[in-house]
N, C-alpha and C positions, 0 to 999 in steps of 0.2 A: 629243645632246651627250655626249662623253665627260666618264665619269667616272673618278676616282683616289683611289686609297686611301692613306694616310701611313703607314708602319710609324717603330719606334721599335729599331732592334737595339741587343741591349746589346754592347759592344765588349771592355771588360774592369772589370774592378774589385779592387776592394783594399780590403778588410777587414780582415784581421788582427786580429781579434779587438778594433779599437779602435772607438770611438762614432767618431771621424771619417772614415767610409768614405768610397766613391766610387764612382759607378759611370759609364765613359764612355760615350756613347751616339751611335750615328748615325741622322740620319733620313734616308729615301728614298723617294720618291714613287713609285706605278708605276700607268698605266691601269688603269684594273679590268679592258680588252678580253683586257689579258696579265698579269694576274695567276694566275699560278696556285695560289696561297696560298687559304687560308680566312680574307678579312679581314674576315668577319664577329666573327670568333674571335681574330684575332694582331694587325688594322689597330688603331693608334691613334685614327684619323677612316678613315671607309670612306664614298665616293661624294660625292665632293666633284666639284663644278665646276669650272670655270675659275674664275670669280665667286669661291667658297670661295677657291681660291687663292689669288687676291690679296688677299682679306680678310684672312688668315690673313700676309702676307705684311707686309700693311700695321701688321696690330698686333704682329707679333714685331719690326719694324720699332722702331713707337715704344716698344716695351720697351726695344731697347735703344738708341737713342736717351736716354730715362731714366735710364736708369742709367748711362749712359758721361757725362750731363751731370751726375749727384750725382757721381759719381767725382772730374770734375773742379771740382765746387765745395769738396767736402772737401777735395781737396788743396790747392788756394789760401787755404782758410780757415789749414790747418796751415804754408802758408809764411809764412800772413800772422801767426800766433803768432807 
């Protein structure tokens, strides 16, 4: 069964010298068959299944599912002040 490794690139960032930085980030999935990287070393999660996959899928899922539901209950609560 193929496996695949998750990297995490950072995109940019902005510091500025202030405590509210940021750093933007993308993630990208690649077979391990073609990876030519060391992701023992750079991969986020390294040899993940299909299986992993969707697990991983299914809980960033109800992350934000959570949170986009507290989002919208704060806000109703503050129309409802």
């Amino acid at each position: 069964m193929e496996t695949f490794n998750l990297y995490m690139d950072e995109l940019s960032s902005d510091l500025n010298g202030g405590a509210e930085g940021f750093v933007d980030v993308q993630f990208r999935i690649v077979p391990a068959s073609a990876d030519d990287g060391d992701p023992e070393q750079d991969a986020v999660l390294a040899g993940l299944d299909i299986f992993d996959l969707i697990d991983l899928r299914d809980e960033l899922q109800g992350v934000i599912d959570a949170l986009a539901t507290a989002g919208f209950a704060s806000t109703e609560a503050e129309l409802d002040a």
